[in-house]
C-alpha positions as CSV (number, residue, x, y, z in Angstrom):
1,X,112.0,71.6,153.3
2,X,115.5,71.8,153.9
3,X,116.9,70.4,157.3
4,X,118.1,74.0,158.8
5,X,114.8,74.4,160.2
6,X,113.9,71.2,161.3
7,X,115.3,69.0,165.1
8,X,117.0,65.8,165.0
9,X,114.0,64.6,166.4
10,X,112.1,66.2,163.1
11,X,114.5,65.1,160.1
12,X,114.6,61.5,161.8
13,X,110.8,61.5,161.6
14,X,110.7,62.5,158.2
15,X,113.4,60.1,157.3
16,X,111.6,56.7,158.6
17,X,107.9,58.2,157.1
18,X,110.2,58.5,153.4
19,X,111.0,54.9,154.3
20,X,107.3,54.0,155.3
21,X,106.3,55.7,152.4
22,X,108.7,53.6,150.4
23,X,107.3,50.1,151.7
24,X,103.5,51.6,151.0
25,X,103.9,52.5,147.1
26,X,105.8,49.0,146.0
27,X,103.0,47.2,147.6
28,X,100.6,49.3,146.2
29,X,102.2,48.7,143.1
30,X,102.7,52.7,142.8
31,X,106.0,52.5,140.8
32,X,105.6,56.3,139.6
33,X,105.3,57.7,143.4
34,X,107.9,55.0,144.3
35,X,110.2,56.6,142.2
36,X,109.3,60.4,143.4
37,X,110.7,59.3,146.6
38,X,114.1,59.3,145.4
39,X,117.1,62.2,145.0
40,X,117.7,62.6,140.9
41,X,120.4,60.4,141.1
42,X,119.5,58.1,144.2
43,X,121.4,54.8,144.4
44,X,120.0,51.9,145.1
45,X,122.7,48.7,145.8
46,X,122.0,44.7,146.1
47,X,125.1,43.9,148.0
48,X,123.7,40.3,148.3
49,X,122.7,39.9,144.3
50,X,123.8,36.9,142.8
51,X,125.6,36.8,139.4
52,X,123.9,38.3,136.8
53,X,122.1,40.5,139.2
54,X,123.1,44.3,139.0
55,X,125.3,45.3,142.0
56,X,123.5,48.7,141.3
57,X,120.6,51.5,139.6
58,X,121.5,55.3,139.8
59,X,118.8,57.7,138.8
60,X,115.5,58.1,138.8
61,X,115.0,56.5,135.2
62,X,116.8,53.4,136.0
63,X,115.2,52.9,138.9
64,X,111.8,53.5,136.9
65,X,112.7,51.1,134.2
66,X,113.8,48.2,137.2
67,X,110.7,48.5,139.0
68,X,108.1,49.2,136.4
69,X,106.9,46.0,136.3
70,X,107.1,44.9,140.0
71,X,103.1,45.2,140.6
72,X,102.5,42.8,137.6
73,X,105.0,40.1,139.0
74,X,104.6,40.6,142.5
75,X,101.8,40.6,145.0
76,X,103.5,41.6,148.5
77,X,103.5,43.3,152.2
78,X,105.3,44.5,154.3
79,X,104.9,43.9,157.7
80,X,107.0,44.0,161.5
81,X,108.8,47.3,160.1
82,X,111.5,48.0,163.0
83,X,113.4,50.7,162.6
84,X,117.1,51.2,164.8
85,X,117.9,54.8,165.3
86,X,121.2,56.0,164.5
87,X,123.4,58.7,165.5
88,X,123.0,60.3,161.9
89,X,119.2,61.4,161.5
90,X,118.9,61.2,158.1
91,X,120.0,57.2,158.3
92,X,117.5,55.0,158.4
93,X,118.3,51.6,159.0
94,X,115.1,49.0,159.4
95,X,114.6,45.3,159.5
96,X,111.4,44.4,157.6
97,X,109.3,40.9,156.0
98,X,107.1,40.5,153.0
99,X,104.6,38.3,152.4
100,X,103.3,37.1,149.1
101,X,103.8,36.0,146.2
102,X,104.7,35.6,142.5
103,X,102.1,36.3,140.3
104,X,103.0,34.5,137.8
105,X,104.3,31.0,139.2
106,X,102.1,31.6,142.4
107,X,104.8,30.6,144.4
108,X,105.5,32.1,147.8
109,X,107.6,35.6,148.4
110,X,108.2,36.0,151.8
111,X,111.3,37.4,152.4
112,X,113.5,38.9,155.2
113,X,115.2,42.5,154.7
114,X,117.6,45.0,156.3
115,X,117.8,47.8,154.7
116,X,120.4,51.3,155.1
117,X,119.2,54.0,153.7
118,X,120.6,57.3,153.5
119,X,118.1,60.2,153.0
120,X,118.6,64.2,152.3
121,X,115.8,66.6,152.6
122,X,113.3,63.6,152.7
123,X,114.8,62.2,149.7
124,X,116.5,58.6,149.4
125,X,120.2,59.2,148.5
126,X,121.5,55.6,148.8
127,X,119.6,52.5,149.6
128,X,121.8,49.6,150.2
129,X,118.7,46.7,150.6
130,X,120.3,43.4,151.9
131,X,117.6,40.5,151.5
132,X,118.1,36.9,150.4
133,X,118.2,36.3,146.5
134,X,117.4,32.3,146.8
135,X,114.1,33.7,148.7
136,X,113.8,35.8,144.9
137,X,114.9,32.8,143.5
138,X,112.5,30.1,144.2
139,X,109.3,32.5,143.7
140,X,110.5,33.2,140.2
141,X,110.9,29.5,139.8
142,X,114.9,29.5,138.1
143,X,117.8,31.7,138.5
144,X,117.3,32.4,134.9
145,X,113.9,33.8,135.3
146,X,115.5,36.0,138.2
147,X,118.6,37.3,135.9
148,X,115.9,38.4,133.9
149,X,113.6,40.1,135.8
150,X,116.7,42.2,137.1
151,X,118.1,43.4,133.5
């Protein structure tokens, strides 16, 4: 539904429940709804990456083809979602945690977000997700290991 109908009040609503919706599919390890929640060619930017990361995926395939494989090498949850209103009602901008780990090396994945993400119609246009890549890092167990989870 287009927004021409809808309050502030409304679109803002939908906006943060896109977002909740967002956190519920990665750790449910539903990549394909995930994805669904995304404009055609939705950004999604690391400005925080470290080299070798991408700064960057556009599209709905990309973004398929990064995250795929997130449920087999991460067990996580989200928890103390706040979300801080702004003027814009399609904006959602929310401070977040995770808890859990990698599967693989077992070590811990508890990591602290922020996250700005622009929606339209429901649908995330731009995600810019700022979290700390040593956090990433260490679970992995090597930058390398990192690098190439993010190709």
């Amino acid at each position: 539904m287009n927004n021409n109908k809808l309050t502030a009040g409304a679109i803002r609503e939908r906006a943060q429940e896109t977002f909740w919706n967002h956190l519920k599919y990665l750790s449910g390890g539903d990549i394909e709804a995930w994805v669904n929640l995304w404009h055609e060619d939705g950004i999604l930017e690391f400005p925080y990456g470290p080299a070798g990361f991408p700064e960057f995926k556009q599209g709905k395939a990309d973004m398929y083809e990064y995250m795929q494989n997130f449920p087999k090498h991460f067990e996580v949850q989200f928890t103390e979602l706040e979300f801080h209103p702004a003027v814009d009602p399609e904006l959602v901008i929310a401070e977040f945690k995770s808890t859990g780990k990698h599967r693989e090396t077992g070590n811990p994945y508890n990591q602290t977000y922020i996250s700005v993400v622009e929606t339209k119609d429901g649908l995330i246009t731009r995600y810019r997700d700022f979290w700390n890549p040593l956090v990433a890092i260490e679970s992995v167990g090597s930058m390398n290991q990192a690098v190439q989870f993010s190709a």
